[in-house]
N, C-alpha and C positions, 0 to 999 in steps of 0.2 A: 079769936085770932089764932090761925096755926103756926106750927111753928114755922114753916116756910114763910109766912109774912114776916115774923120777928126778927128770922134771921135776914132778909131781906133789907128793913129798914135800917137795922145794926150795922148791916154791912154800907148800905149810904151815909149815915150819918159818920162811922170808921172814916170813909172813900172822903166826903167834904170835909171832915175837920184836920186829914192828912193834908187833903190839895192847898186849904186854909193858910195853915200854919208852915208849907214849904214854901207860897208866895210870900207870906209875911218875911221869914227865913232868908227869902232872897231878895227882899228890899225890891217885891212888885206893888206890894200896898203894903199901906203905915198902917200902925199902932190900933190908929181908931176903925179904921179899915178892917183892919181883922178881929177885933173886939165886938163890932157889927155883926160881919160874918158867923163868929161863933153866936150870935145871939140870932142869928135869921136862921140858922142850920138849926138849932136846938127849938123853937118855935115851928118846925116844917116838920122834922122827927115825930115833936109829940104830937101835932096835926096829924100826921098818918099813924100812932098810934091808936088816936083815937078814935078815927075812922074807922079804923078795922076793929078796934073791939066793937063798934056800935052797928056796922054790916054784919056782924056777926048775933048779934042779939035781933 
């Protein structure tokens, strides 16, 4: 994995759990809504983590 990938994902995963948590913020989706969310964001992260370390092997 380069660092351009790293930086790459880090920076999606930053970008979705900000957008996340300012709809939560502003009362566009509830509680369990974003509790989801952060659980579908962090499942999709380390999917393409692990993607690239294993394109890379």
């Amino acid at each position: 994995m380069t660092n351009e990938q790293i930086r790459h994902i880090m920076a999606e995963e930053i970008w979705l759990n900000y957008y996340n948590k300012y709809l939560y913020e502003h009362k566009v989706i509830t509680e369990k809504e974003y509790i989801r969310m952060c659980n579908v964001i962090a499942t999709h992260c380390d999917r393409e983590r692990k993607k690239t370390r294993s394109d890379r092997e």
